[in-house]
C-alpha positions in Angstrom: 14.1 22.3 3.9 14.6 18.8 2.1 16.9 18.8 -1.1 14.2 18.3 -3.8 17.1 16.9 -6.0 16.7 13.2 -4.7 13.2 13.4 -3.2 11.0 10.4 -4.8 7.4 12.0 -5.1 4.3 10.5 -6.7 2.4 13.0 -7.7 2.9 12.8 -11.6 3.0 9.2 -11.3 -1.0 9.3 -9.8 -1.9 11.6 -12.2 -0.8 9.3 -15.3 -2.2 6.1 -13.1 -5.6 8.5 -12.6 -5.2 9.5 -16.6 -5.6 5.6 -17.4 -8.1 4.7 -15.4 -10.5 7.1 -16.8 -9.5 6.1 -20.2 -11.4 3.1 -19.3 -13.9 3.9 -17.1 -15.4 6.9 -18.9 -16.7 4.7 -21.2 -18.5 2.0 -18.7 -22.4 2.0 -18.6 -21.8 2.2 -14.2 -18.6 2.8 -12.4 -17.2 0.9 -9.8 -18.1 1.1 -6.3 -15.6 0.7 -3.0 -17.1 -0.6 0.5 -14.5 0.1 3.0 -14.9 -1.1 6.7 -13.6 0.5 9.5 -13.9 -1.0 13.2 -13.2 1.7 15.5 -11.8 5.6 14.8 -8.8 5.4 14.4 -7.0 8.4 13.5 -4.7 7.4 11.0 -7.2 4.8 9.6 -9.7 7.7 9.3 -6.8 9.9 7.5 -6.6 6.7 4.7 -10.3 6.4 4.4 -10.4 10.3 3.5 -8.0 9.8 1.0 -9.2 7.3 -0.9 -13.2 8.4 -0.5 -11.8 11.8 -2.2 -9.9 10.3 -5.3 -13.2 7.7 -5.3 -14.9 10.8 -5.9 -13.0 12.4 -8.2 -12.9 9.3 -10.7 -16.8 9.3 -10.3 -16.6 6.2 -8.5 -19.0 4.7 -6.3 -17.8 4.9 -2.3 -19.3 3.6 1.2 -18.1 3.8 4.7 -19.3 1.6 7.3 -18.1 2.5 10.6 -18.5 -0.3 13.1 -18.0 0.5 16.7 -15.2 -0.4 18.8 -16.8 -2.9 20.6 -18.9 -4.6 17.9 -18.3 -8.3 18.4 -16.4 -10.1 15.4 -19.6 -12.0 13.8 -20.8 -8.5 12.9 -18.1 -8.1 10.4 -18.5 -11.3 9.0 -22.3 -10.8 8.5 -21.4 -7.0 7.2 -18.7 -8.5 4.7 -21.2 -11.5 3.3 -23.9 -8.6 2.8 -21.4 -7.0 1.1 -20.1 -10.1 -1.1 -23.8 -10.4 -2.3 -24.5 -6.7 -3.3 -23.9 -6.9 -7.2 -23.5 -3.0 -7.0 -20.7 -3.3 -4.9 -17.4 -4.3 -6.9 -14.6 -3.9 -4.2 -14.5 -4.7 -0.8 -11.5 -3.4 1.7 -11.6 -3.7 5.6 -9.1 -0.8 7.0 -6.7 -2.2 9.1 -5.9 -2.5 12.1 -8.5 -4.2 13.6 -9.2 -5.0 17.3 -6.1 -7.1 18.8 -8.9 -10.0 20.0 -10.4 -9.5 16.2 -8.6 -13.0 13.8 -7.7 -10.5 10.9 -6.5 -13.7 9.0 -10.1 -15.1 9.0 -11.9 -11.8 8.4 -10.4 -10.8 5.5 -10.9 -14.5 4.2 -14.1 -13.9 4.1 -13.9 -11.5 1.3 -15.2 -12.8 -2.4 -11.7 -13.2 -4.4 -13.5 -11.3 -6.9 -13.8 -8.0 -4.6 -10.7 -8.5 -2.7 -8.9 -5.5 -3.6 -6.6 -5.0 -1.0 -5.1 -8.7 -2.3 -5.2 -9.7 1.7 -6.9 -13.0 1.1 -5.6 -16.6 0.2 -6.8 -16.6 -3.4 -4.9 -13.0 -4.4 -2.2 -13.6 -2.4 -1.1 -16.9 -3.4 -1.9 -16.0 -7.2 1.0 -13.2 -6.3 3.3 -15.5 -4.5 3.4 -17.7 -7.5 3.6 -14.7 -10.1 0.8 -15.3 -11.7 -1.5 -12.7 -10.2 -4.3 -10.4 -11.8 -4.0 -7.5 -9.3 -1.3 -6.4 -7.0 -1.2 -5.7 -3.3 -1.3 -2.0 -3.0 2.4 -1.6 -1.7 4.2 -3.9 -4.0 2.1 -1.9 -6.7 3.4 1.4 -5.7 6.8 0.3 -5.2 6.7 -1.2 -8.7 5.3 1.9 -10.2 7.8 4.4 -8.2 10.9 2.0 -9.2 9.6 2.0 -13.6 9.0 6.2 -13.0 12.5 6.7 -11.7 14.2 3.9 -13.5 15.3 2.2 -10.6 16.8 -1.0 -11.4 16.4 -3.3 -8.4 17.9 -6.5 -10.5 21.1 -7.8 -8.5 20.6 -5.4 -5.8 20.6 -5.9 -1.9 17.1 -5.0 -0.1 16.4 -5.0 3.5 12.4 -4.7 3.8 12.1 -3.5 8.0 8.9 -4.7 8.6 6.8 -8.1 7.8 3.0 -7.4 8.0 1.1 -9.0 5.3 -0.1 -5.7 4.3 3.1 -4.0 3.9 6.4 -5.5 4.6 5.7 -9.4 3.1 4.2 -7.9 -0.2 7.2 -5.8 -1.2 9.8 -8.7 0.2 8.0 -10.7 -2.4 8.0 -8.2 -5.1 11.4 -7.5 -4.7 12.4 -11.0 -5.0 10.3 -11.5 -8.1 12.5 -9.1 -9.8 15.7 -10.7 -8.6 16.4 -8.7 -5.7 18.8 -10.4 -2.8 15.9 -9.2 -0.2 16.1 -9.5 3.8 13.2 -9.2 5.8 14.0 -7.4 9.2 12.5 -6.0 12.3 12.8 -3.5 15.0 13.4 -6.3 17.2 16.4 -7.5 14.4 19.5 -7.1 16.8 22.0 -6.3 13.8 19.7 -3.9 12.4 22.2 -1.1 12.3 24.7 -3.7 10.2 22.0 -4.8 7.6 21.2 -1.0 7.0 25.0 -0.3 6.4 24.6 -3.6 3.9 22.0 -3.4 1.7 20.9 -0.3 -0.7 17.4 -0.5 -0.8 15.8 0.3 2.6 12.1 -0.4 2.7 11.1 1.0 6.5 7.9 0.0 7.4 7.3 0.2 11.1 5.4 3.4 11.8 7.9 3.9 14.4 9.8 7.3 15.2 13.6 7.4 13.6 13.4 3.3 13.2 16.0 4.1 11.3 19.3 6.0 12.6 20.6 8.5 10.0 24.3 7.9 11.3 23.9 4.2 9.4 23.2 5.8 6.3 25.4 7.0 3.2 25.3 8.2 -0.3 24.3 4.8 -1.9 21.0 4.2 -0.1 17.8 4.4 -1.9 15.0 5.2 0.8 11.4 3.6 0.4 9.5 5.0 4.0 6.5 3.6 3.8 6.0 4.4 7.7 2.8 6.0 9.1 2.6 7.7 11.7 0.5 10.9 13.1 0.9 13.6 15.5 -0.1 17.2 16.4 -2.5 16.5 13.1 0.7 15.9 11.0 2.2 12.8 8.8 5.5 11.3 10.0 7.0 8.6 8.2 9.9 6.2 9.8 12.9 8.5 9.1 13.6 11.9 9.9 13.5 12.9 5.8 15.1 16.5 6.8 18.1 14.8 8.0 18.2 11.8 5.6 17.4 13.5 2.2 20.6 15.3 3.1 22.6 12.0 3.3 21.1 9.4 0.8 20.9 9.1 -3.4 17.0 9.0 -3.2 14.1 8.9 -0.5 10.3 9.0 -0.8 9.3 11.9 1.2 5.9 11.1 4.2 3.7 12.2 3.2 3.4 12.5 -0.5 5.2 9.5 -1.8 4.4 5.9 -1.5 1.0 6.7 0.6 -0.8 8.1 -2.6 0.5 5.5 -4.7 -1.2 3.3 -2.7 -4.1 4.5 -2.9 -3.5 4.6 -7.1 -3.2 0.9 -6.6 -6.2 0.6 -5.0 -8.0 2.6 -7.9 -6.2 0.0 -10.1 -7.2 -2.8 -8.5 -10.8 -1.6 -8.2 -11.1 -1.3 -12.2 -9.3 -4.6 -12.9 -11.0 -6.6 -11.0 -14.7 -4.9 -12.5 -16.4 -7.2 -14.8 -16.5 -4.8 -17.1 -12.8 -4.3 -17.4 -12.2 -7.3 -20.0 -8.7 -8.0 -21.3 -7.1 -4.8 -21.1 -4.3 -5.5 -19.9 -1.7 -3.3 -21.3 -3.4 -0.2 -20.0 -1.3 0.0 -17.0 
């Protein structure tokens, strides 16, 4: 069994993120509604989609799944996503990566009206970010933001090593960290010091969704673990480190699943009632 004594969960934190939303959104004459697209079945794309079409649901939210098949050609998720822009009932818009490899992710989710773009994946959201100056945040520099003010995490001063650069995942919390004057370094499973830079830093942000990225003989006491690795099999949630192992070693680790994955997916919730017209200027209630 993992030590609960250092284990980072999120539940409490989703039910006070949940808690506000409603606050607001009880009140609105029509609730928002989520369009998510999914090329493909993947199975771990399918697992996300569940989650977020069940806490959709239980915020009274509106939610649609289209499922595009595998070998749809790219111009039908252009057309889908300019449909999409122009349905006024629709308020947030998401395509579920990953896409097919011959698919330009860039462009597609370009395509995507700033004002729906909840994921924060296009130029508009993501630059506002880069600069600091954003209105909503990417879903996992949101989460890691709202794990590291629940646990009083100070991250000011301190070394980061974000394992990982995807725009969805590892870029977003490189940048976050940074903003908060972090001394961050962005690595990869390809990184050939890997094992050195783990020793080095004391945030470890693993985001691979590979098996035992990291080994537990390069940890100590001192490390803070944020595994935001994804990976299913036999039916069952993995994340990049072996937690049973690595709670036993480290200060603090999020457990997979059931720590930054549902945080995410609070973002996302966030993000969908910001960005609704209806929302206004409240911007103290998160």
């Amino acid at each position: 069994m993992m030590s609960q004594m250092n284990y980072l969960t999120s539940d409490k934190i989703c039910d006070q993120v949940y808690a506000s939303i409603k606050k607001v959104t009880d009140l609105w004459q029509s609730k928002p509604h989520l369009a998510v697209i999914l090329v493909g079945e993947h199975p771990a794309s399918l697992r996300f989609i569940a989650h977020k079409k069940k806490q959709a649901s239980l915020l009274g939210f509106g939610f649609s799944l289209i499922n595009l098949s595998s070998n749809c050609l790219e111009e039908e998720v252009y057309d889908l996503i300019n449909l999409l822009n122009k349905d006024k009932k629709v308020s947030g818009i998401l395509i579920q990566l990953p896409l097919p490899k011959s698919f330009n992710t860039w462009q597609i989710t370009q395509a995507i009206d700033p004002n729906k773009d909840v994921d924060c994946l296009g130029a508009f959201r993501m630059g506002q970010f880069l600069i600091n100056a954003y209105k909503v945040l990417p879903g996992t520099a949101q989460a890691i933001r709202l794990l590291c003010n629940h646990y009083n995490i100070s991250v000011i001063g301190r070394n980061v090593l974000i394992i990982g650069s995807s725009n969805l995942v590892g870029k977003p919390a490189a940048i976050w960290f940074s903003q908060q004057e972090a001394t961050v370094t962005i690595s990869n499973l390809k990184t050939t010091n890997l094992e050195q830079l783990v020793k080095n830093n004391t945030i470890i942000v693993c985001a691979t969704g590979a098996a035992n990225a990291v080994n537990e003989s390069w940890l100590n006491r001192h490390h803070i673990i944020i595994d935001i690795g994804t990976r299913i099999k036999n039916s069952k949630v993995y994340g990049d480190l072996n937690h049973e192992t690595a709670s036993k070693i480290v200060n603090q680790i999020t457990p997979v699943p059931g720590g930054i994955g549902p945080l995410t997916v609070a973002a996302l919730m966030m993000n969908l009632t910001i960005l609704n017209p209806q929302y206004g200027n409240n911007d103290e209630i998160f």
